[in-house]
N, C-alpha and C positions, 0 to 999 in steps of 0.2 A: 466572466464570473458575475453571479445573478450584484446589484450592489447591497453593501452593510446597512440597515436601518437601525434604528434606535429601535429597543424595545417600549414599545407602547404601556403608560401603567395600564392600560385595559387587557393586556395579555399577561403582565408580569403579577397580575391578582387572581387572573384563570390559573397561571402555574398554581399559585399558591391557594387555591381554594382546590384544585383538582389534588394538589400533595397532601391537604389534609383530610378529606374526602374519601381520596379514591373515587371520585365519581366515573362512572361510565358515561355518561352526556359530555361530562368535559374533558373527558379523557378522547371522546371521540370529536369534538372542535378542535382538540389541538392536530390531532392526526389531520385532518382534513386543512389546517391551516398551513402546515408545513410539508404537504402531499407536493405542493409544486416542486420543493426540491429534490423530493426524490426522482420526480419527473426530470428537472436536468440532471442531475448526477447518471441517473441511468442513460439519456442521449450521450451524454460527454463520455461514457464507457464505452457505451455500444459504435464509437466512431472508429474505436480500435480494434472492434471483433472482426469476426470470418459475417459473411452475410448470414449465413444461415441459422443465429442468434436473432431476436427478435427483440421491441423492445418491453413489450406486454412480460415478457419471463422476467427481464431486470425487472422492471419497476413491480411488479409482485413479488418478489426477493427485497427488494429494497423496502417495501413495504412496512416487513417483518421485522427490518434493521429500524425503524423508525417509531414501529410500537416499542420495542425493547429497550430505542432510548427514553420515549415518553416513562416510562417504567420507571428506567433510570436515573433520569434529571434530576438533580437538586437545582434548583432556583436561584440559593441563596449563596450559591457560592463563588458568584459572579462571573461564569461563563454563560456565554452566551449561545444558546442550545442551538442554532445551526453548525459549530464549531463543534459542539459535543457530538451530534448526531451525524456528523456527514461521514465520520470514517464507520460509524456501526452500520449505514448505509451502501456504502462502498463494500465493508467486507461480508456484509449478508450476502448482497451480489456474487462475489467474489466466490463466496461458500456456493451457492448453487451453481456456477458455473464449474466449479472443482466437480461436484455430484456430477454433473453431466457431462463430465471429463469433455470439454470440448473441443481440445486440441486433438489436431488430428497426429496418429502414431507415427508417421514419417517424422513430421517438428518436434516430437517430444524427446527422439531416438536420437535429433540433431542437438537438442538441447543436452541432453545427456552426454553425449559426447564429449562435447565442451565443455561442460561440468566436470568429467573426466581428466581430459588432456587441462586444464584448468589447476585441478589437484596437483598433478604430478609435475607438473613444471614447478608450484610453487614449491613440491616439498624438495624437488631438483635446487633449486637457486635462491630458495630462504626469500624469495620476494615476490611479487606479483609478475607475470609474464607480459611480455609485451606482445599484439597483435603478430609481427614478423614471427614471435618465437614460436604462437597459439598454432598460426600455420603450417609450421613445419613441422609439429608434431602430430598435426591431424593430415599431413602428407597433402596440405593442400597449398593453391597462390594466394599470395595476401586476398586478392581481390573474391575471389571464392569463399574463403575462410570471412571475410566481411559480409558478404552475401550470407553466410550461414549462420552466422550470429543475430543478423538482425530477422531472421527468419526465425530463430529461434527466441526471439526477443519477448514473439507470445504467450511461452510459460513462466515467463519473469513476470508478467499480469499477478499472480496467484501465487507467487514464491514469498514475498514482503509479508503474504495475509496470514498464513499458516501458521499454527502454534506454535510458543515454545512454553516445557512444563517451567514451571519455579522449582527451586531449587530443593525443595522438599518434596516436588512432585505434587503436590496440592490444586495448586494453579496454575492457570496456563494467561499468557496473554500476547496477541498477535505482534511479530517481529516490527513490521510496520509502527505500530503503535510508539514503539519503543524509540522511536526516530521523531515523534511526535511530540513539539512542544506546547502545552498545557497548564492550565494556572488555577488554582483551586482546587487541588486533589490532595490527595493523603497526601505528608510529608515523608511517610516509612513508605510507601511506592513510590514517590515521586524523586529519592534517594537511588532505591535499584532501579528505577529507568535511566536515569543520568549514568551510573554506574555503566549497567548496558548498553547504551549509548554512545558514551565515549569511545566503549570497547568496540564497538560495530563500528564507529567511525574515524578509527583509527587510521591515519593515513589518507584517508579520502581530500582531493584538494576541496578547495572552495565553487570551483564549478561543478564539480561531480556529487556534492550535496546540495546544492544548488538544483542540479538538472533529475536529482530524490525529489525533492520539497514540489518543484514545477508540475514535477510527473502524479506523483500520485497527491498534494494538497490541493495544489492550484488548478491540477484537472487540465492540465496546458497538454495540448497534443506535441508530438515530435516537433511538428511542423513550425511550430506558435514559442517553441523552447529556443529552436535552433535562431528563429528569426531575434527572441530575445537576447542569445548571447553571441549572435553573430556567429552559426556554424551552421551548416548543412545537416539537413533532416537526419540524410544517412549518415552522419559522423556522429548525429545527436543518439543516434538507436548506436551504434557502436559502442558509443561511451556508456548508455544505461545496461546494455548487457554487461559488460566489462564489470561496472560499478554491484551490480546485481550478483554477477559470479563471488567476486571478493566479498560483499557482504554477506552469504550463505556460509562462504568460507570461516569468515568470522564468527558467523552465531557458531556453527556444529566446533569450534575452537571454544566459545565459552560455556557449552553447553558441557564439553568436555572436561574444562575447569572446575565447573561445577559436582560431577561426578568422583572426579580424583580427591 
C-alpha cells in the first residue's frame, strides 16, 4: 500500500481555491497530482484479471472515477481524499469491465450455478450450506466443487460494485460502499448505511469481514490475505466466494424487505 502523508497546507488551499472557483487549471493539478493512484489501484486490480485485460483500459476507467471525485470532494469535512476517491476509482473500473462483460461464459455459468444450488440449500436448512453440503448438490467431490468456486470467484470481482436502488427508488448506491466505513458524511445516509450493513453482515464471523475489508480496501491479493491470517490462498478464495454468495443473498433479502 502506497504510505499515508499528511496533507500539505499547499494542497489543502488548492482544494479550497479549486472548491470555490471551479477553476479548470486546478481542477486539472489536482487530477494530475492524484493520477499516481489511479496508476496502482489499476496494477493491483489488473493482478487478478484474465491476461487479456490490459492495464492502459483500467487506468482510463479509473481515470473517470477520479475526475468524478475531484467533482465531488469537500475539503472540509475532514476526509482525506485518497480514501474518498479510491473506491469511485475502483468501481469506475469495475463499471467498464461489467461493459465489456469480461468473464468468460463457461465461469459465469459455473458462477451461476453456485448461486443457484446456494439458494436452494439455504431455503432447504434456514442456514447457510456448508462446502460438503454445496457439493452434493451440484453432484460434484468436495475437491471439484472447491475447484469450481474459486474459478468462479471472478465474478464475485463485479458482484460487491453493482447497485442497489433506495428504498423509494430514487437512489442507488454500490453494495460495496455499504460495507464501507466512512467519517464525515450525512448523518441521514450514514444511518441507512449502518442499518444495511448490519443487515448484510449479519452472521459473518470476524475473519470473513476481515478477508471483505483485505480484499477489496486494502487491495491485498488472495495470496498476501492468506499469508496474513495464516491460511492457504486456496482456502482464502474458498472463503471469499462463500462469504460473497451469502452476502448477495443478503442484499436481494433486504431489498425484498424493502418492497413488502
Amino acid at each position: 500500500m502506497p504510505m499515508r502523508k499528511k496533507v500539505d497546507p499547499a494542497t489543502i488551499q488548492m482544494w479550497r481555491e479549486y472548491k470555490r472557483t471551479e477553476d479548470v487549471i486546478l481542477r486539472n493539478q489536482l487530477l494530475e497530482k492524484y493520477l499516481p493512484l489511479v496508476r496502482y489501484i489499476a496494477e493491483r486490480m489488473l493482478s487478478k484479471l484474465p491476461q487479456n485485460i490490459d492495464v492502459e483500459t483500467l487506468q482510463s476507467a479509473g481515470v473517470l472515477g477520479l475526475l468524478d471525485a475531484v467533482r465531488g470532494f469537500d475539503p472540509e469535512r475532514g476526509v482525506k481524499f485518497e480514501t474518498y476517491c479510491s473506491t469511485r476509482i475502483r468501481g469506475s473500473i469495475l463499471d467498464e469491465l461489467r461493459s465489456l462483460d469480461w468473464v468468460p461464459r463457461i465461469v459465469r455459468s459455473k458462477a451461476n450455478k453456485i448461486d443457484r444450488a446456494w439458494k436452494a440449500l439455504e431455503t432447504r436448512y434456514g442456514r447457510n450450506p456448508s462446502d460438503e453440503e454445496m457439493a452434493v448438490q451440484l453432484e460434484l467431490t468436495l475437491t471439484e466443487y472447491e475447484a469450481m468456486a474459486r474459478e468462479a470467484s471472478a465474478v464475485t470481482m463485479t458482484s460487491l460494485t453493482s447497485e442497489t436502488k433506495d428504498d423509494d427508488g430514487s437512489k442507488s448506491m454500490r453494495k460495496l460502499d455499504l460495507l464501507e466505513d466512512k467519517k464525515g458524511l450525512n448523518p441521514e445516509v450514514e444511518l441507512k448505511k449502518k442499518e444495511v450493513t448490519e443487515f448484510l453482515t449479519r452472521g459473518l464471523s470476524r475473519k470473513e469481514r476481515l478477508i471483505i475489508l483485505l480484499y477489496y480496501y486494502e487491495e491485498l491479493t488472495m495470496r498476501e490475505i492468506g499469508e496474513a491470517l495464516d491460511l492457504s490462498e486456496s482456502r482464502v478464495c474458498q472463503l471469499h466466494s462463500r462469504i460473497i454468495l451469502r452476502l448477495k443473498g443478503q442484499m436481494q433479502k433486504f431489498q425484498t424487505e424493502l418492497m413488502s
